[in-house]
BAFI-3210 file (N, C-alpha, C; in Angstrom, 3 decimals, decimal comma, padded with zeros to 6 digits):
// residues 184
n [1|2|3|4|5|6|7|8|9|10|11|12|13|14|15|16|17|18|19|20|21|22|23|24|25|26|27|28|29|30|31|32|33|34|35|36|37|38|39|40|41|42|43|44|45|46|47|48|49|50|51|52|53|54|55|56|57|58|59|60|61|62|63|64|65|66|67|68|69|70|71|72|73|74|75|76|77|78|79|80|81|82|83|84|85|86|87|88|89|90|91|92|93|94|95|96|97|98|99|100|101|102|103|104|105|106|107|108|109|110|111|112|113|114|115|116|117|118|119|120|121|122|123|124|125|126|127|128|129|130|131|132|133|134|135|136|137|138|139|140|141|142|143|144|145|146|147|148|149|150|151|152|153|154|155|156|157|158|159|160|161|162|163|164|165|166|167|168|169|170|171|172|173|174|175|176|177|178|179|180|181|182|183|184]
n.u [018,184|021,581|024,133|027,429|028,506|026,751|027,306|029,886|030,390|028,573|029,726|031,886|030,370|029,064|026,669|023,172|022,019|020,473|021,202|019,955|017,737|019,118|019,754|021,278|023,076|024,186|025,398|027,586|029,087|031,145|033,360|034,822|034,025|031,707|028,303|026,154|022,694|020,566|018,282|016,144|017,045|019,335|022,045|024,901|026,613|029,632|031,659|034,194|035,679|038,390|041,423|040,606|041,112|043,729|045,393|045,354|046,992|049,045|048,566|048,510|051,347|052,330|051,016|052,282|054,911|054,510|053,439|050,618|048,370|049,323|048,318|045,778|044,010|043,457|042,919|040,814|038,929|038,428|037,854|035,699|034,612|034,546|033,007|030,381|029,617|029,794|027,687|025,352|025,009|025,390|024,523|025,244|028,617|029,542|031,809|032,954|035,302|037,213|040,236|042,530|040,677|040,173|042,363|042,338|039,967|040,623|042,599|040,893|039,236|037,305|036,965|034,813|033,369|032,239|033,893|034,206|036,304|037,025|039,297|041,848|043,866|047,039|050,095|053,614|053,555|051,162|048,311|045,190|042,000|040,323|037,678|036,955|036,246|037,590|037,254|038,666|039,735|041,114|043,040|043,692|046,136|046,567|045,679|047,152|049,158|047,906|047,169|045,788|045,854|044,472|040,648|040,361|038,623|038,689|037,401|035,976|036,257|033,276|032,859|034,096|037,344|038,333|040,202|042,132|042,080|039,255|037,793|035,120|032,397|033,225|035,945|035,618|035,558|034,461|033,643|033,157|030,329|028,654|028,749|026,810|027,317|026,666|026,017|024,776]
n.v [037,560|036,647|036,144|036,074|034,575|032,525|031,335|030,556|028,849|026,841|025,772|024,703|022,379|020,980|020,490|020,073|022,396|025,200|028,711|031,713|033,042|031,721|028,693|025,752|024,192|021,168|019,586|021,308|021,244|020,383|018,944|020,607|023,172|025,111|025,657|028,435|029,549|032,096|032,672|034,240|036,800|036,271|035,907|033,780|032,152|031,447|029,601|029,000|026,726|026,925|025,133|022,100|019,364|017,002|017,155|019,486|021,298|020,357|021,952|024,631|025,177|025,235|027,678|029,005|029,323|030,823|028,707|028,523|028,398|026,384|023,898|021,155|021,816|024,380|024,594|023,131|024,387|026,663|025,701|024,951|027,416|028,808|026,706|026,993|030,003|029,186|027,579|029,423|031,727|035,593|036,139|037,244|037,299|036,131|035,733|033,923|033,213|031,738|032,281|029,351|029,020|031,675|033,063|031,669|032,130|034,609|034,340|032,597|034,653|036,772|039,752|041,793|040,252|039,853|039,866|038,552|037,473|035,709|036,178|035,824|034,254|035,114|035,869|037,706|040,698|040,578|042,315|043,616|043,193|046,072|045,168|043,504|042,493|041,873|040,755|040,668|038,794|040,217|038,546|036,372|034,622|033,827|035,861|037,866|038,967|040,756|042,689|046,350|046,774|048,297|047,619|046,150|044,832|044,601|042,757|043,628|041,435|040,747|038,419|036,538|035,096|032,036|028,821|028,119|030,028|031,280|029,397|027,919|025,749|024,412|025,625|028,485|031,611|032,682|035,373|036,447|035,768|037,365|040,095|040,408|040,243|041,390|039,547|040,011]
n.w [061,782|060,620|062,916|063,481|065,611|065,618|063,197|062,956|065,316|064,660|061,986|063,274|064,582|062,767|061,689|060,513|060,545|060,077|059,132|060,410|058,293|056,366|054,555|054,362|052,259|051,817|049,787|048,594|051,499|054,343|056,146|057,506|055,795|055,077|053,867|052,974|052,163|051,076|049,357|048,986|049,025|047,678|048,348|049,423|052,041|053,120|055,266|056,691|058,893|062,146|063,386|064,057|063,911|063,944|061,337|060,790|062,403|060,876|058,996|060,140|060,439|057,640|057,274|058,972|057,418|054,861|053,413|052,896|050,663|049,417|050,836|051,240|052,576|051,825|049,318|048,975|050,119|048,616|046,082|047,230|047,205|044,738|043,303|044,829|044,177|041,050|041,007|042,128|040,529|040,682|043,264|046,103|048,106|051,044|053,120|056,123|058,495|061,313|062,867|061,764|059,916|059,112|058,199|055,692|054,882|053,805|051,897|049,992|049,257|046,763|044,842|045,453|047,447|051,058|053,434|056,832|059,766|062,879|065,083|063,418|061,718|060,921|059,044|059,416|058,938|056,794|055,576|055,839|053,874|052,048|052,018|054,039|057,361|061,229|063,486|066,831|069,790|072,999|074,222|072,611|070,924|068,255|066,699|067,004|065,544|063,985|065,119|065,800|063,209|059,422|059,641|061,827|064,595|067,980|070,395|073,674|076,495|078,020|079,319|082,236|081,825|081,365|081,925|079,725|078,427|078,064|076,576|074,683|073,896|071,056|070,742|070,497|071,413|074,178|075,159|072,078|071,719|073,418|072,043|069,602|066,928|063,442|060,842|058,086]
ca.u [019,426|022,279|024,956|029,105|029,016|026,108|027,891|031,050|029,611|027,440|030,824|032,746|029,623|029,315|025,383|022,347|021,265|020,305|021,149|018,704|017,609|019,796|019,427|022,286|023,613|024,420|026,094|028,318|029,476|032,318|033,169|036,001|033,482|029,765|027,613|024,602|022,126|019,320|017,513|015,521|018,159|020,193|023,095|026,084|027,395|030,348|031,729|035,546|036,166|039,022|042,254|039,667|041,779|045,266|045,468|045,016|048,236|050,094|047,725|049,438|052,824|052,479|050,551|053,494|056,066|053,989|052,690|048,938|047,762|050,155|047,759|044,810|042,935|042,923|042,738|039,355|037,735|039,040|037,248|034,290|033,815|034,563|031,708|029,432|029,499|029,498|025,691|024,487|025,000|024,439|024,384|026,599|029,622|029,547|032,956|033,721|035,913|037,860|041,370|043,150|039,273|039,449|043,593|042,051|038,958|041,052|043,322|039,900|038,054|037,698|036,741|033,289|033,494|032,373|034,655|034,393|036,655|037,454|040,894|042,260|045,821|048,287|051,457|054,031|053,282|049,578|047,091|043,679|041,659|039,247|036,366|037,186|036,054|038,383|037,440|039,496|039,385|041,859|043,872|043,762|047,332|046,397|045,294|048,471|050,241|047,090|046,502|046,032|045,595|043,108|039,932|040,513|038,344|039,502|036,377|036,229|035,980|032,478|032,395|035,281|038,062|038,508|041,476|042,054|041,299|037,607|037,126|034,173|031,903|034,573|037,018|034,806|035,533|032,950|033,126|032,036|029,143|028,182|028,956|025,791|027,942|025,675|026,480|024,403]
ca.v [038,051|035,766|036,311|035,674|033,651|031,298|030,754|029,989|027,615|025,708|024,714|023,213|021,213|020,810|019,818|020,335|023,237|026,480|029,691|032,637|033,367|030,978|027,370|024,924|023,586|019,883|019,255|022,057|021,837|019,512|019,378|022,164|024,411|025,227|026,845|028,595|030,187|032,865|032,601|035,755|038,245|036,260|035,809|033,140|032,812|030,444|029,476|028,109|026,513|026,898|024,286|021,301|018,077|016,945|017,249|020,746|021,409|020,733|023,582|025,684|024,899|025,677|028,785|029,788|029,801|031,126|028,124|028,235|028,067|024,712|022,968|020,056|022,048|025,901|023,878|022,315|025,811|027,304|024,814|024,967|028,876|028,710|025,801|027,715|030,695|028,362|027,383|030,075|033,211|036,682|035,876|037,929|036,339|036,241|034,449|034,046|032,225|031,203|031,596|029,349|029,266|033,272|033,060|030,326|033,027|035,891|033,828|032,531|035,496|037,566|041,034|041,649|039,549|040,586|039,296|038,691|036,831|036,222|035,817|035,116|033,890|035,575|036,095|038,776|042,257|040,144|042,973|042,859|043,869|047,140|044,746|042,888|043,177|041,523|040,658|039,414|039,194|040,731|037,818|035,931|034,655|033,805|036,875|038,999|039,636|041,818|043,446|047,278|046,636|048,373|046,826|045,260|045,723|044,128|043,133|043,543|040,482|040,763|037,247|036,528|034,221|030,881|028,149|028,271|031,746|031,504|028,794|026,484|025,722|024,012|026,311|029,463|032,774|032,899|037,123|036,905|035,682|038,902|041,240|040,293|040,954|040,769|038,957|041,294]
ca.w [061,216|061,028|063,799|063,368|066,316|064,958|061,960|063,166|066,123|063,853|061,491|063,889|065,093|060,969|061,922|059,174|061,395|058,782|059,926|060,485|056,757|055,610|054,206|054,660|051,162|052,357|048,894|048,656|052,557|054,315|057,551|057,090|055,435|055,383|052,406|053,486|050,935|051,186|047,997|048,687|048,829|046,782|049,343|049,847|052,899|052,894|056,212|056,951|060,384|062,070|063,765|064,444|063,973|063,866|060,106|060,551|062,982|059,428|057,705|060,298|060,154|056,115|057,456|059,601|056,562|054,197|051,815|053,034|049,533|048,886|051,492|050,718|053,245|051,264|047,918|049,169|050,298|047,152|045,446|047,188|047,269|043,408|043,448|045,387|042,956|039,661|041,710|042,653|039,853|040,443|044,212|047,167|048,564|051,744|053,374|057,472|058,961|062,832|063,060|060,418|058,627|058,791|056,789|054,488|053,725|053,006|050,589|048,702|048,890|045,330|044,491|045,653|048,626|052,103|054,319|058,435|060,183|063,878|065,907|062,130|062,021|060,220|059,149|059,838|057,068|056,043|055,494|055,401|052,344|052,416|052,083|055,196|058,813|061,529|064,601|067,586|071,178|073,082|075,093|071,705|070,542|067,090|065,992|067,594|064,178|063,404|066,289|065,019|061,945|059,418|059,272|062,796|066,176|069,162|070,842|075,044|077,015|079,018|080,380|082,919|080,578|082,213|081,566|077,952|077,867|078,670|075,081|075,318|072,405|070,375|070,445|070,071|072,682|074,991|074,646|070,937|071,921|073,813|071,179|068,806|065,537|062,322|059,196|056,998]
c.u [020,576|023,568|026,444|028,835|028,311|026,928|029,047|030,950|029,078|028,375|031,832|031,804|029,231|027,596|024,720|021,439|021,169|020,587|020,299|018,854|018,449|019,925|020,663|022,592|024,571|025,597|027,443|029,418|030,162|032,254|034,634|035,262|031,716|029,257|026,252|024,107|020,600|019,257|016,884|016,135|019,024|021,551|023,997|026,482|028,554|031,542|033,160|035,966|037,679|040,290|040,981|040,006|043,077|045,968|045,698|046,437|049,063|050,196|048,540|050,493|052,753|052,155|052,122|054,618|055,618|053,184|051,164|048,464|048,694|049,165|046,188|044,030|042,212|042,477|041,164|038,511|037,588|038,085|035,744|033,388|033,655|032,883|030,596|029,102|029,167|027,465|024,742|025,307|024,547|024,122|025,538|027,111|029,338|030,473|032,901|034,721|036,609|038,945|042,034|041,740|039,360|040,898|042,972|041,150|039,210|041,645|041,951|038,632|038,490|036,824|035,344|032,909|033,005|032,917|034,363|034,961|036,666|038,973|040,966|043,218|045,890|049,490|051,874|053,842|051,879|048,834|046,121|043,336|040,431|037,808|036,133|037,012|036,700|037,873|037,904|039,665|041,047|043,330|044,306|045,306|047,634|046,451|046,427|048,444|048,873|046,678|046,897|046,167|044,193|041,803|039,515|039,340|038,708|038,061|036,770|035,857|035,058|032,351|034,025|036,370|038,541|039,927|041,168|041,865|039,861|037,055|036,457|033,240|032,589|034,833|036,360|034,787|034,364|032,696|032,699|030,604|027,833|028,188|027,942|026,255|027,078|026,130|026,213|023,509]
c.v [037,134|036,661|035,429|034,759|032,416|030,726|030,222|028,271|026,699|025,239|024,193|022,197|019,980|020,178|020,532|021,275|024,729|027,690|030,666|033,027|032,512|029,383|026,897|024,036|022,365|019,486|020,257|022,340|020,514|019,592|020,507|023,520|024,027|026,313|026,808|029,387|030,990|033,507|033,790|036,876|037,925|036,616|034,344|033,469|031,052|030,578|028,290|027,847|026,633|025,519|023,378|020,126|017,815|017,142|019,087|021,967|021,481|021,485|024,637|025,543|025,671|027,288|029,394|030,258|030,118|030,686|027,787|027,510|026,389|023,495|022,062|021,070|023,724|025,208|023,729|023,491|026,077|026,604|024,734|026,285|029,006|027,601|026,549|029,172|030,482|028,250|028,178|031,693|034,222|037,110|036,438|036,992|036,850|035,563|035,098|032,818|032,436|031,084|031,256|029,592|030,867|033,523|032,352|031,476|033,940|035,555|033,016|032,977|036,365|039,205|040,946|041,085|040,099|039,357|039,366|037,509|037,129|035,461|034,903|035,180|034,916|035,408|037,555|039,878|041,842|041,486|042,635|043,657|044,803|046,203|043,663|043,461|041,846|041,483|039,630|039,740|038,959|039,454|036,421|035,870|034,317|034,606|037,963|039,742|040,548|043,140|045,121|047,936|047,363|047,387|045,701|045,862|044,394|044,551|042,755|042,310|041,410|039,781|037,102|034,783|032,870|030,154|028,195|029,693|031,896|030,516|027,944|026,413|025,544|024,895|028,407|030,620|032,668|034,054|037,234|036,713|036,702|039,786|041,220|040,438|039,992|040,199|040,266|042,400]
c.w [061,643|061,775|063,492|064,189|066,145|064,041|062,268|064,531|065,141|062,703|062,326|064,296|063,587|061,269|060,390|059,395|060,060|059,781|059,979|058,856|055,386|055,666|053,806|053,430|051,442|051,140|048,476|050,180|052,839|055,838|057,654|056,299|054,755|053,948|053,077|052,291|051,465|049,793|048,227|048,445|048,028|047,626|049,178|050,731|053,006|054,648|056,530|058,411|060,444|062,549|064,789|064,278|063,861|062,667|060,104|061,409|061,787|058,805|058,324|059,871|058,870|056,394|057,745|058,599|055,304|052,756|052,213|052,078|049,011|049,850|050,931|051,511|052,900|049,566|048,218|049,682|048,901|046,536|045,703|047,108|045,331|042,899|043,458|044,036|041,456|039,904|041,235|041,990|040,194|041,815|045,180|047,501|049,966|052,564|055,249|057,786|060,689|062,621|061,773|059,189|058,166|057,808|055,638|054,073|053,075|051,835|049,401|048,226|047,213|045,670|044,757|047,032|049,794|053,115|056,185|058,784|062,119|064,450|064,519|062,254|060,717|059,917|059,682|058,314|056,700|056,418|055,336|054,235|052,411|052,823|053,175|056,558|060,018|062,936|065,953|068,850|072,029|073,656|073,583|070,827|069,175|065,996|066,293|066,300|064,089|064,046|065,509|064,194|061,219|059,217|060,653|064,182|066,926|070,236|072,789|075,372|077,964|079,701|080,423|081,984|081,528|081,856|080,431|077,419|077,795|076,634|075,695|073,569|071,114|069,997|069,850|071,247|073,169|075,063|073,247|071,101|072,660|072,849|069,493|067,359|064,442|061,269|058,318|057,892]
res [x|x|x|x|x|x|x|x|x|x|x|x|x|x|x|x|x|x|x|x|x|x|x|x|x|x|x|x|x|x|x|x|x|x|x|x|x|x|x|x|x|x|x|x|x|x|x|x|x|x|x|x|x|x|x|x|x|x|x|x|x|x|x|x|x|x|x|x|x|x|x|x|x|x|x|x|x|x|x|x|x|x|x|x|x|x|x|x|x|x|x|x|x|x|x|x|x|x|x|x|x|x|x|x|x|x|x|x|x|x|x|x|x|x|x|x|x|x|x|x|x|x|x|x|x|x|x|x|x|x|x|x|x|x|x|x|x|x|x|x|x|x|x|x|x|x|x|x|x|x|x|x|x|x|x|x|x|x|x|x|x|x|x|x|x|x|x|x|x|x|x|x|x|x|x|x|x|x|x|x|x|x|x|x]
***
Protein backbone atom coordinates (compact mmCIF):
# COMPACT_ATOMS: atom_id res chain seq x y z
CA UNK A 1 0.00 0.00 0.00
CA UNK A 2 1.48 3.19 -1.02
CA UNK A 3 2.40 5.55 1.94
CA UNK A 4 2.29 9.76 1.84
CA UNK A 5 5.64 9.80 3.08
CA UNK A 6 7.03 7.40 0.22
CA UNK A 7 5.57 9.45 -2.26
CA UNK A 8 6.60 12.60 -1.24
CA UNK A 9 10.37 11.36 -0.39
CA UNK A 10 10.80 9.68 -3.63
CA UNK A 11 9.93 13.33 -5.61
CA UNK A 12 12.36 15.30 -4.22
CA UNK A 13 14.96 12.46 -4.83
CA UNK A 14 12.93 12.51 -8.46
CA UNK A 15 14.64 8.73 -8.82
CA UNK A 16 12.91 5.84 -11.21
CA UNK A 17 11.94 4.16 -7.93
CA UNK A 18 7.89 2.88 -8.37
CA UNK A 19 5.87 3.12 -5.50
CA UNK A 20 4.03 0.20 -3.75
CA UNK A 21 1.38 -0.74 -6.53
CA UNK A 22 2.46 1.88 -8.49
CA UNK A 23 4.60 2.18 -11.72
CA UNK A 24 6.59 5.36 -12.30
CA UNK A 25 5.53 7.12 -15.70
CA UNK A 26 9.15 8.42 -16.70
CA UNK A 27 7.50 10.41 -19.62
CA UNK A 28 4.89 12.17 -17.91
CA UNK A 29 7.22 13.08 -14.69
CA UNK A 30 9.86 16.13 -14.15
CA UNK A 31 11.76 16.77 -11.47
CA UNK A 32 8.98 19.14 -9.86
CA UNK A 33 6.43 16.41 -10.31
CA UNK A 34 6.08 12.63 -10.44
CA UNK A 35 3.24 10.45 -12.27
CA UNK A 36 2.72 7.13 -10.85
CA UNK A 37 0.18 4.62 -12.39
CA UNK A 38 -1.59 1.41 -11.09
CA UNK A 39 -3.05 -0.11 -14.10
CA UNK A 40 -5.03 -2.62 -12.05
CA UNK A 41 -7.21 -0.43 -10.15
CA UNK A 42 -6.97 2.03 -12.63
CA UNK A 43 -5.39 4.78 -10.37
CA UNK A 44 -3.20 8.12 -11.02
CA UNK A 45 -1.29 9.25 -8.54
CA UNK A 46 0.35 12.54 -9.44
CA UNK A 47 2.93 13.83 -7.08
CA UNK A 48 4.12 17.75 -6.69
CA UNK A 49 7.34 18.38 -4.71
CA UNK A 50 7.75 21.02 -2.70
CA UNK A 51 10.55 24.50 -2.31
CA UNK A 52 13.60 22.39 -3.82
CA UNK A 53 15.75 25.01 -5.71
CA UNK A 54 16.28 28.64 -5.92
CA UNK A 55 13.84 29.04 -8.78
CA UNK A 56 11.31 28.01 -6.51
CA UNK A 57 11.88 30.91 -3.69
CA UNK A 58 10.20 33.09 -6.68
CA UNK A 59 7.12 30.42 -6.83
CA UNK A 60 6.75 31.59 -3.28
CA UNK A 61 7.00 35.06 -3.34
CA UNK A 62 4.06 34.87 -6.24
CA UNK A 63 2.50 32.39 -3.68
CA UNK A 64 2.66 34.98 -0.94
CA UNK A 65 0.65 37.72 -3.02
CA UNK A 66 -1.60 35.62 -4.50
CA UNK A 67 -0.43 34.99 -8.32
CA UNK A 68 0.53 31.19 -7.82
CA UNK A 69 -1.25 30.30 -10.94
CA UNK A 70 0.88 33.23 -13.00
CA UNK A 71 4.02 30.97 -12.22
CA UNK A 72 6.20 28.59 -14.92
CA UNK A 73 6.22 26.25 -12.02
CA UNK A 74 1.95 25.76 -11.47
CA UNK A 75 1.67 26.13 -15.35
CA UNK A 76 3.97 22.96 -15.72
CA UNK A 77 1.93 20.73 -13.07
CA UNK A 78 -1.21 21.99 -14.59
CA UNK A 79 -0.02 20.74 -17.64
CA UNK A 80 1.13 17.69 -16.58
CA UNK A 81 -1.94 16.59 -14.38
CA UNK A 82 -4.11 17.61 -17.50
CA UNK A 83 -1.47 15.26 -19.53
CA UNK A 84 -1.69 12.58 -17.21
CA UNK A 85 -5.52 12.34 -17.50
CA UNK A 86 -5.53 12.94 -21.49
CA UNK A 87 -3.21 9.20 -20.94
CA UNK A 88 -4.73 7.53 -18.84
CA UNK A 89 -8.94 7.72 -19.27
CA UNK A 90 -11.37 6.57 -16.92
CA UNK A 91 -8.53 6.39 -14.31
CA UNK A 92 -8.68 8.04 -10.43
CA UNK A 93 -6.86 11.18 -9.74
CA UNK A 94 -4.94 10.90 -7.22
CA UNK A 95 -2.85 14.43 -6.41
CA UNK A 96 -0.22 14.97 -3.19
CA UNK A 97 1.91 17.32 -2.68
CA UNK A 98 4.80 19.14 0.18
CA UNK A 99 4.30 22.51 1.10
CA UNK A 100 4.43 24.81 -2.05
CA UNK A 101 3.81 21.12 -4.12
CA UNK A 102 0.64 20.65 -1.71
CA UNK A 103 -0.72 24.90 -2.84
CA UNK A 104 0.31 23.97 -6.48
CA UNK A 105 -2.04 20.55 -6.04
CA UNK A 106 -4.97 22.20 -4.70
CA UNK A 107 -4.90 24.93 -7.49
CA UNK A 108 -4.63 21.90 -10.26
CA UNK A 109 -6.76 19.59 -8.71
CA UNK A 110 -10.46 19.16 -10.49
CA UNK A 111 -13.67 17.72 -9.36
CA UNK A 112 -13.18 14.14 -8.57
CA UNK A 113 -9.78 14.48 -7.31
CA UNK A 114 -8.51 12.97 -4.07
CA UNK A 115 -6.39 15.27 -2.65
CA UNK A 116 -3.49 14.83 0.31
CA UNK A 117 -1.18 17.23 1.02
CA UNK A 118 1.38 17.86 3.80
CA UNK A 119 2.57 21.18 5.73
CA UNK A 120 0.82 22.89 2.46
CA UNK A 121 1.43 26.60 2.21
CA UNK A 122 -1.20 28.89 2.06
CA UNK A 123 -2.53 32.00 1.95
CA UNK A 124 -4.54 34.06 4.40
CA UNK A 125 -8.90 32.95 4.00
CA UNK A 126 -7.44 29.71 1.43
CA UNK A 127 -9.82 26.85 2.21
CA UNK A 128 -9.47 23.52 1.56
CA UNK A 129 -11.88 21.57 -0.65
CA UNK A 130 -14.27 18.67 0.90
CA UNK A 131 -12.26 16.24 -1.15
CA UNK A 132 -9.02 17.13 0.46
CA UNK A 133 -7.06 15.72 3.39
CA UNK A 134 -4.36 18.09 5.01
CA UNK A 135 -1.80 17.09 6.88
CA UNK A 136 0.75 19.11 8.91
CA UNK A 137 3.02 18.79 11.69
CA UNK A 138 2.65 20.85 14.47
CA UNK A 139 5.99 23.16 14.76
CA UNK A 140 5.57 23.59 10.93
CA UNK A 141 5.60 27.39 9.79
CA UNK A 142 4.38 26.84 6.37
CA UNK A 143 1.36 25.34 7.04
CA UNK A 144 0.27 28.02 10.01
CA UNK A 145 -2.38 29.89 7.85
CA UNK A 146 -4.31 26.49 7.99
CA UNK A 147 -3.91 25.46 11.16
CA UNK A 148 -7.71 24.47 12.22
CA UNK A 149 -8.92 24.35 9.30
CA UNK A 150 -11.57 21.80 7.85
CA UNK A 151 -10.11 18.93 6.39
CA UNK A 152 -6.85 19.51 8.46
CA UNK A 153 -5.08 17.07 11.15
CA UNK A 154 -2.16 18.26 12.85
CA UNK A 155 -0.10 15.23 13.19
CA UNK A 156 2.01 14.73 16.82
CA UNK A 157 5.66 14.84 16.66
CA UNK A 158 6.91 11.20 17.93
CA UNK A 159 10.55 11.59 17.04
CA UNK A 160 12.34 14.37 19.12
CA UNK A 161 12.60 17.64 16.33
CA UNK A 162 16.22 18.50 15.84
CA UNK A 163 17.79 21.91 14.22
CA UNK A 164 15.54 22.70 11.43
CA UNK A 165 12.75 21.41 13.21
CA UNK A 166 13.75 17.76 13.18
CA UNK A 167 13.91 17.96 8.67
CA UNK A 168 16.19 15.41 7.12
CA UNK A 169 15.33 13.49 3.99
CA UNK A 170 15.30 16.53 1.77
CA UNK A 171 13.25 18.57 3.48
CA UNK A 172 10.68 15.91 4.63
CA UNK A 173 9.44 15.92 8.73
CA UNK A 174 10.91 13.20 10.29
CA UNK A 175 7.27 12.72 12.42
CA UNK A 176 5.40 11.94 9.12
CA UNK A 177 7.23 9.22 8.80
CA UNK A 178 5.80 7.63 12.01
CA UNK A 179 2.31 8.20 11.30
CA UNK A 180 1.99 5.39 8.37
CA UNK A 181 -0.63 7.63 6.41
CA UNK A 182 -2.13 5.65 3.35
CA UNK A 183 -2.55 6.94 -0.09
CA UNK A 184 -5.52 4.67 -0.87
Amino acid sequence: MAQLYDVIKNGYKNEKNNISGFEKDESLSNHNNQLYVDHKNKKILYNTTGTHNNKDWGTNFYLGIGKLKDTNRYKDAHKGIRDAKQKYVGYQSILTGDSLGGAITRGISSKGDKILTLNSASTIGERTKPREQNYRVGWDPVSMLQFGAKHMTTLKNKSKPTFLGGLYDAHIPASIKDHNIKII
